[in-house]
C-alpha positions, 0 to 999 in steps of 0.5 A: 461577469456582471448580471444584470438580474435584480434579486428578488425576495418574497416577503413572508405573506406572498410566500403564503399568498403562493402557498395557499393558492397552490394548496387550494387549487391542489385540493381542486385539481393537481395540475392545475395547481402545477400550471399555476405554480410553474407560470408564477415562477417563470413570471417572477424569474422573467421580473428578475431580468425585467422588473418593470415587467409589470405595470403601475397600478390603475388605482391611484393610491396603491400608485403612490405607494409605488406597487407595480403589478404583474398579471399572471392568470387570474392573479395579481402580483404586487411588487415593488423595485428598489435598487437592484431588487425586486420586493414581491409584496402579495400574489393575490387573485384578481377578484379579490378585494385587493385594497384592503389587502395592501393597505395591511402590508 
């Protein structure tokens, strides 16, 4: 049976983009760290089944570089599609500076 889901990987600093976050609201509140966690998994499985999920980008450089970016919240996460795979760059909050952020990837 063929699927026609994407892979998804998680480059190293999204995981802990993911892990800080879940840490720093855990420290706040614990199930508002659940919350977030569990609507962060349930967007990136949905980009697996839809990797276009997401859309490009407002800003015409981080467009050019070929991001496509979910909101999730308050959080951004900065993905690209290639092939069959969808490559999670950063999952940053939307108040972030986030330029700066993406151009040290």
């Amino acid at each position: 049976m063929r699927t026609n889901e994407f892979a998804l990987r998680l480059l190293s600093i999204a995981e802990k983009d993911l892990l800080d976050i879940i840490e720093y609201l855990a420290a706040q509140s614990p199930s508002a760290a659940h919350t977030v966690a569990d609507q962060v998994e349930t967007q990136l499985r949905a980009l697996q089944r839809h990797p276009f999920l997401g859309r490009v980008p407002y800003d015409t450089k981080l467009a050019r570089m070929s991001y496509r970016v979910l909101v999730v919240g308050d959080y951004l996460i900065f993905y690209k599609v290639r092939r069959k795979a969808v490559l999670v760059y950063s999952i940053i909050h939307g108040a972030r500076d986030i330029l700066p952020l993406l151009d040290e990837l």
